[in-house]
N, C-alpha and C positions, 0 to 999 in steps of 0.2 A: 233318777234324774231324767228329764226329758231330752228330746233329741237336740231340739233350739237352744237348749241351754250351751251348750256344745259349741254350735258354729252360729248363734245369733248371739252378739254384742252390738251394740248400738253403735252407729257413727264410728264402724268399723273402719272407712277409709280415711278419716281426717284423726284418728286415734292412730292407725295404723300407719299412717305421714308423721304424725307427731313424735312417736316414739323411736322413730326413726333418724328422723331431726337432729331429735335431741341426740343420738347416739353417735350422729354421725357428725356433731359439733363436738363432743366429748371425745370423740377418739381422734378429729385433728387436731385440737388444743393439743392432747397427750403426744402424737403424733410431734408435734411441732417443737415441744419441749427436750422430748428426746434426741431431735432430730440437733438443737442447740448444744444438748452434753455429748453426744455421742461425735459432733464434730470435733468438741474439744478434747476427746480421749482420744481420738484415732488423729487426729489432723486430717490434712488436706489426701494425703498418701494412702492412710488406713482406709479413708470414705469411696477415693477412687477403686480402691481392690475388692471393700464389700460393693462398689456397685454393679462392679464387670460381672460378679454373674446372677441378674437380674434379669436382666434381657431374655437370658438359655430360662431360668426359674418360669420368669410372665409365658414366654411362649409355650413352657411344657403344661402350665395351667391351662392355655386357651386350650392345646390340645385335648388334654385328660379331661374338661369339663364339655368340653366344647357345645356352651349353648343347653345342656341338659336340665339344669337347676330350673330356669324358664319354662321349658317344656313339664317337669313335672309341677312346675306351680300351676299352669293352665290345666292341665289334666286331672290333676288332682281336687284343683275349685270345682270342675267339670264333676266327678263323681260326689263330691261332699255335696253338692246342691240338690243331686236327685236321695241324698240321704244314703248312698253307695258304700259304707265303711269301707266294708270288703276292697273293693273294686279301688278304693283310694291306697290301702295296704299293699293291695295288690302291684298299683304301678311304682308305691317308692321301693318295693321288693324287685323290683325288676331292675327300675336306674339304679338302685343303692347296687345290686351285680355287675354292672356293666360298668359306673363310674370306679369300682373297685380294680376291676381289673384293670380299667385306662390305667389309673389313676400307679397298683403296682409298676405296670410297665413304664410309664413317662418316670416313675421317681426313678426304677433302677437303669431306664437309661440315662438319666443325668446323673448317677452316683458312676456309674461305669463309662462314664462320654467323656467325663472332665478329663481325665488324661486326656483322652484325644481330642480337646477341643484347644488343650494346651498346646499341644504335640505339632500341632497343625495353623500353628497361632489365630485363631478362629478367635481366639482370650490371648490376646499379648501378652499381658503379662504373667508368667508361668506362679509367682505368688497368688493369686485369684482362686489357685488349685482347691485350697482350701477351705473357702468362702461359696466354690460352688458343690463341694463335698457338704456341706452343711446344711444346703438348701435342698438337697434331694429328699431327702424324707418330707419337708414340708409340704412336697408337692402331692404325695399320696393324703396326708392330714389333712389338708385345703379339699380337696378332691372329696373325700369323704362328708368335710364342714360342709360343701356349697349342697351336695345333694339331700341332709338334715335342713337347711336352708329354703329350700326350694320346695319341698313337701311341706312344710311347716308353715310359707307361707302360701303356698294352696288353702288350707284352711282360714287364711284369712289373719294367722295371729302375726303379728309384726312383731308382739316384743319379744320372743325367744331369739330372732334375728341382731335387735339392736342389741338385749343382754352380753350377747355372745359377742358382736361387735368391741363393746368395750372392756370386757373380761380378756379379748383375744389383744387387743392390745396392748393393756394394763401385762400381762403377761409376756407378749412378744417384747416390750421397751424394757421392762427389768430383768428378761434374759439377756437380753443382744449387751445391755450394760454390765449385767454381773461378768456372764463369760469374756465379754471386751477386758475388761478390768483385770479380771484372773489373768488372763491370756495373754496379755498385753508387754508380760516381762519376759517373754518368749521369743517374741517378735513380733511386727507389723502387720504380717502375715497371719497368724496363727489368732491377733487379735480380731482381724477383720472375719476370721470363718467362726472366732467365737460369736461376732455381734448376729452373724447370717443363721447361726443355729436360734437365734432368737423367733424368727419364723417357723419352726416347726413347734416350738414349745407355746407360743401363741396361740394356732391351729389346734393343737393338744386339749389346752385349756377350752376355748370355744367351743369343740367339738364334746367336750365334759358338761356344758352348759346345755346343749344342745339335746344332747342324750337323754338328759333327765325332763326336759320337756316335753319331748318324744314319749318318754313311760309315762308321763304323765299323762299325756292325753290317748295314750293306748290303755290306761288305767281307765279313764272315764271313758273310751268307747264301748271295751266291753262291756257294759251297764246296758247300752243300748242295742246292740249288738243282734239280741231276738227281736226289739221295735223296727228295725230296720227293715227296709223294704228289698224284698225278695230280688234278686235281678239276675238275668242271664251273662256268665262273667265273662267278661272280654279276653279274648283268647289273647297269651303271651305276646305271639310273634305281629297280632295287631296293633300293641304297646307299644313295642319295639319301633314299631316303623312308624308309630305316630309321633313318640318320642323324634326319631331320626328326622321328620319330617319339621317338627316343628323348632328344633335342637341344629341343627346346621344352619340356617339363614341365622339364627343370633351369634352362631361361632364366627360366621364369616362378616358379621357385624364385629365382633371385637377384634377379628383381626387386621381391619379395614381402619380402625382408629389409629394405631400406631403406624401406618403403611402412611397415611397420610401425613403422619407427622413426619416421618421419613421424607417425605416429600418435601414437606416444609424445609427442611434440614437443608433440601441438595438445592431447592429453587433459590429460599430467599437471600442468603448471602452471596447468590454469586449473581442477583438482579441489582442486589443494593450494589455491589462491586460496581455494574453496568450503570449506575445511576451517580458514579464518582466517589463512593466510600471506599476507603481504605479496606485491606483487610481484617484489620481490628478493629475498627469503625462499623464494619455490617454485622462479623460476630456480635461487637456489644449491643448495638439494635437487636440482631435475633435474639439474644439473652433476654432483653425488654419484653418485646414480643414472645416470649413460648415460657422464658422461666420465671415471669412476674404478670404479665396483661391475659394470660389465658389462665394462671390459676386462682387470680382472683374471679373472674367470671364464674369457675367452677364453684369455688366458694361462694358464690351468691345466690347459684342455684340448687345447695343443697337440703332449699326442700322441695323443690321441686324433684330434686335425683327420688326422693324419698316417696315421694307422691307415685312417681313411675314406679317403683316398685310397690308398691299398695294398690296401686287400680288394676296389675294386671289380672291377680285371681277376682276379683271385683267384679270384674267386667265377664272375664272368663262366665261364672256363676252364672251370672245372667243372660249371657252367650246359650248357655247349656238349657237355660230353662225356656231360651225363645223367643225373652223377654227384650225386642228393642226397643224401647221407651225405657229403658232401666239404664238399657248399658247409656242413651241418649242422655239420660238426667243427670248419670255417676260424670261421663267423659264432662258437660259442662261445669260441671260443681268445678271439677278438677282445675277445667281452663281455666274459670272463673278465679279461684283460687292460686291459679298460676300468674295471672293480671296482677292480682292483691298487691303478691310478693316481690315479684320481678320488674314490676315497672318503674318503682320506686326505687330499686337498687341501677337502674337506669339512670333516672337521673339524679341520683347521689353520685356517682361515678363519673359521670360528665363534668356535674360541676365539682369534685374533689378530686379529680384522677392525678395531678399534679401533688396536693397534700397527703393521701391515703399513700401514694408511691414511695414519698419522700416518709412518711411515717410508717411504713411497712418494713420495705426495702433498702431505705435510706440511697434511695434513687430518682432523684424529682424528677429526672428527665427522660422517666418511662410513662412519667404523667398524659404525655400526647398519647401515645398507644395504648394505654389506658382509658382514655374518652373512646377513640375508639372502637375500640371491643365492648364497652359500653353497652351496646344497641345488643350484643351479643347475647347477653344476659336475659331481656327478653326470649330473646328468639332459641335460645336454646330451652330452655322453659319450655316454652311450645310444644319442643323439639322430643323432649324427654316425655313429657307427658302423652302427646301422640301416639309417641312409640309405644307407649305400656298401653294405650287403648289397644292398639292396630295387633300387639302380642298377644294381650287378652280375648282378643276376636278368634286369633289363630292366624292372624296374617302375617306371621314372623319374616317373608319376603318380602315386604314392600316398604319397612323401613331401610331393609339395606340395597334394594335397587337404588330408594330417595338416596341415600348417602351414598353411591356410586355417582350420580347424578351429577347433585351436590360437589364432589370431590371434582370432577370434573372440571365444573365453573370454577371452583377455586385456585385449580392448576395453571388455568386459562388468567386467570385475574391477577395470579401471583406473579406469573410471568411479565405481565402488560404493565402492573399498579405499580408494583414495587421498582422497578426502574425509572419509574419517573422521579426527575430529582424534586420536585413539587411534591410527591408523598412520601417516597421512600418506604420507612418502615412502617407507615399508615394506611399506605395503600394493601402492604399483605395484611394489617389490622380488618380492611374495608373486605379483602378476598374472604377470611375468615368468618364474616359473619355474612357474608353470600354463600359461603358453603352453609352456614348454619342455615340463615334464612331460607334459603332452595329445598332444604331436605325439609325443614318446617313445614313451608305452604305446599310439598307435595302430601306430606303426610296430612295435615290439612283438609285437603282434597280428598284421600281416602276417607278418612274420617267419616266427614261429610257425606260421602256419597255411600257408604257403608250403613249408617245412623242418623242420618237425616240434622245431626247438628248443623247448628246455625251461630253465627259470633254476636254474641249481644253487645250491640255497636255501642247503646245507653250506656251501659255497663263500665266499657273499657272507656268511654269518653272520660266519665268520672275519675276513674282510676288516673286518667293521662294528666286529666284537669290538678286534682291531690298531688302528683307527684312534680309538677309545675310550680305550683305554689310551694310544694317544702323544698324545692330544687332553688330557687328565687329567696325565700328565707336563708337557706342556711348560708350560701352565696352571701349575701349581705351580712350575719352573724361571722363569719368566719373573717371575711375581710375587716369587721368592727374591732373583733376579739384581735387578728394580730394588728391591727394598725395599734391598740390601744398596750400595746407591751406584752403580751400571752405567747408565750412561745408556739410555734407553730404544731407541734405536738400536739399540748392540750387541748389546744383549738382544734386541732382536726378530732380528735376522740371526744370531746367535748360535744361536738357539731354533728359528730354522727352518730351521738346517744338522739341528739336534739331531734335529730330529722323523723325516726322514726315515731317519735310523739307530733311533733306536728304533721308528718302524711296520714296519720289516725285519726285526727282530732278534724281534717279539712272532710276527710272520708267520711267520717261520722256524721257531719254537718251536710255531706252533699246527700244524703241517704244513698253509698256504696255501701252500706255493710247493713243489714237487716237483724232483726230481732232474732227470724230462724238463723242465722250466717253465726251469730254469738251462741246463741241453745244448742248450735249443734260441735259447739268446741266440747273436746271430751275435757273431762274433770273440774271445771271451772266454768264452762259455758253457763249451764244455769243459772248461777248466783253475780256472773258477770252481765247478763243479760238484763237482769232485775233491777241493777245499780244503774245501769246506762238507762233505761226506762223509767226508772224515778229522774233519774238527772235531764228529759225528755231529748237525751241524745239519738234513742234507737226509732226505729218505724216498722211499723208490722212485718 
């Protein structure tokens, strides 16, 4: 077998988003379904005690991984480009020790804390004891999953990533339900730390998927093993520190997300308060705003989340070989493609925020905060994608200065916006996507000033113009469909099948999408390309 056979696949970054995508629609569906039975076995009561300890669970992860998974993707693209085997072996041998041991420690001190986190009501409620007893072992499992992850996608392969994605959930839902279910005649209790044991057996399973992709591609390197090019090995304790170097600005990144929501938490009900809302009046607004208008956002940029993780070894590689016109050509594609996706779901959300609300949530009157955040959807796009440039580079500090930044203006805005009685909960919507936006066009900036990128203005025009015109259609369809008796359901699902064929079909017609842009879709690109070029929809 030759070397390239190995680590060259074609239209490895738009394969490598794809199957990502897809993995990461698959396991919120599953996600979501679960998430409907498992309320209805525990109730309102079980759901609160498995969730009390999530919190202790999320933060012993940020600790034990902290940022590492990243660092050895970049380092690892880093040695596969110069044909390095060794030297790639070498660095996940070194995280794979280090996350281990994090990873012992944080599990046995939340196996041995929970009494005292009870003890000390840190977890109120002393039933939760359970639920965080069950979560302990997941967090060494997780811990071991992300650093298989991390190396695996240094090489560039995404799908051991997504496989294990949906195997670890497929897993994690029919634990957390079997043991609920058992467990459940015991007590409330004892059900909620069954559903929490469902996290480590999840983990389990992914980390089983993982492994066997791992021999498999340590099967195929030693083949190549004597072709490999000779190299002076990098010394341990220089790993170490490049790791730590590059592994602490992404931890202080993840720890920075929720710190800010925190924020959210303590600003905006008590600005809506100052703007004349009741106390249950600005809860229910914050609810709109954080537990319905930000996770649809999320969902709309999950291919874009998927892209950022695919361009970083990407980029990495081409970092390593010196090659700036590469990383220059990958980070555009990327935007480019980030445009496609997200400008569209812009303004689908603007003009449906009201019906998607009330057909999601059965809350029409999150609809406003939903326009909204809207704008968000772009800009976090941006936002996501940048970052996996600017991490690929090895600039892991300067996404989380921008989101220091960022945060900042949003703390400023939230306080100002959201007390007005003219926006209220629109205004911390407006703060939101200034934090987003700001940490965007600084990264932006880096970028730029890093790679010489530039914004293809023609480009995004197109993109703005398409999603104008299916924004203006479906607007008018939806309004036809319920005036004419359709219930407002079908019409909204109906309407946002609709949209996506006509923001294609206008894109097609403007020449935004190119003859290469279709060829280079993996598994279908080709033969899609041919049909659209007989039908003389495509352009060179």
């Amino acid at each position: 077998m030759k070397q390239q056979e190995i680590i060259r696949k074609p239209n490895r970054l738009l394969q490598g988003t794809l199957v990502l995508t897809v993995a990461g629609i698959v396991v919120k569906v599953i996600g979501s379904l679960n998430w409907i039975i498992l309320s209805r076995v525990l109730g309102g009561e079980g759901i609160g005690l498995y969730l009390m300890g999530f919190p202790v669970y999320l933060l012993a992860l940020s600790l034990s991984t902290a940022g590492i998974p990243v660092a050895i993707s970049v380092i690892t693209a880093e040695k596969v480009a110069f044909q390095d085997y060794r030297g790639a072996n070498r660095v996940f041998y070194l995280s794979l020790s280090i996350l281990t041991v994090t990873g012992i420690a944080l599990s046995t001190l939340v196996y041995f804390g929970a009494g005292w986190l009870i003890e000390y009501q840190v977890i109120r409620d002393p039933r939760a004891y359970y639920a965080l007893l069950a979560l302990a072992p997941a967090v060494f499992l997780v811990t071991l999953l992300s650093s298989f992850r991390g190396y695996l996608q240094g090489w560039q392969n995404m799908t051991p990533t997504a496989v294990s994605q949906i195997v670890e959930q497929l897993f994690r839902v029919g634990a957390m339900l079997l043991f609920a279910i058992w467990l459940l005649p015991r007590g409330i209790e004892y059900a909620a730390g069954g559903a929490s044991m469902g996290a480590g057996a999840g983990a389990a399973a992914g980390l089983c998927v993982l492994l066997y992709y791992y021999w498999r591609l340590q099967r195929n390197c030693k083949r190549v093993y004597a072709e490999s090019i000779n190299r002076v090995q990098e010394a341990p304790g220089s790993i170490v520190r490049r790791i730590v170097v590059l592994a602490l600005p992404v931890s202080l990144a993840s720890i920075m997300l929720p710190l800010v929501s925190n924020l959210d938490m303590l600003i905006v009900p008590v600005r809506l308060e100052a703007a004349g809302y009741t106390v249950e009046q600005a809860t229910e607004l914050y609810g709109y705003l954080t537990g319905m208008g930000v996770p649809l956002v999320n969902l709309a940029t999950v291919i874009t989340a998927a892209l950022a993780t695919s361009i970083v070894p990407a980029v990495s590689e081409a970092k390593a070989l010196g090659n700036i016109g590469q990383i220059r050509e990958r980070a555009a594609s990327a935007m480019r493609l980030g445009n496609i996706v997200t400008i569209p779901a812009v303004a689908g959300l603007w003009v449906l925020g009201t019906p998607i609300a009330a057909f999601i949530y059965h809350a029409p009157q999150a609809g406003e905060v939903v326009q909204v955040l809207s704008f968000g959807v772009y800009l976090l796009g941006i936002h996501q994608i940048t970052t996996g440039v600017l991490q690929g580079m090895g600039y892991t500090i300067l996404p989380v200065i921008n989101m220091g930044i960022a945060a900042a203006v949003k703390v400023l805005l939230n306080w100002t916006l959201t007390a007005m009685p003219s926006l209220g909960i629109q205004g911390a919507g407006w703060a939101t996507n200034a934090d987003i936006g700001v940490a965007a066009l600084l990264n932006i900036y880096f970028v730029a000033k890093y790679t010489g990128l530039c914004m293809d203005w023609q480009e995004l025009r197109k993109c703005v113009f398409a999603a104008i015109v299916m924004g203006a259609s479906i607007d008018g369809i939806y309004q036809f469909t319920v005036a004419g008796g359709i219930s407002t359901a079908i019409a909204t699902f109906g309407v946002m099948c609709l949209a996506a064929v006509i923001y294609s079909a206008v894109l097609l017609l403007l020449g935004g999408v190119t003859d290469r842009d279709i060829s280079r879709i993996p598994f279908l690109g080709a033969k899609l390309s041919q049909l659209l070029t007989r039908l003389g929809l495509l352009r060179a």
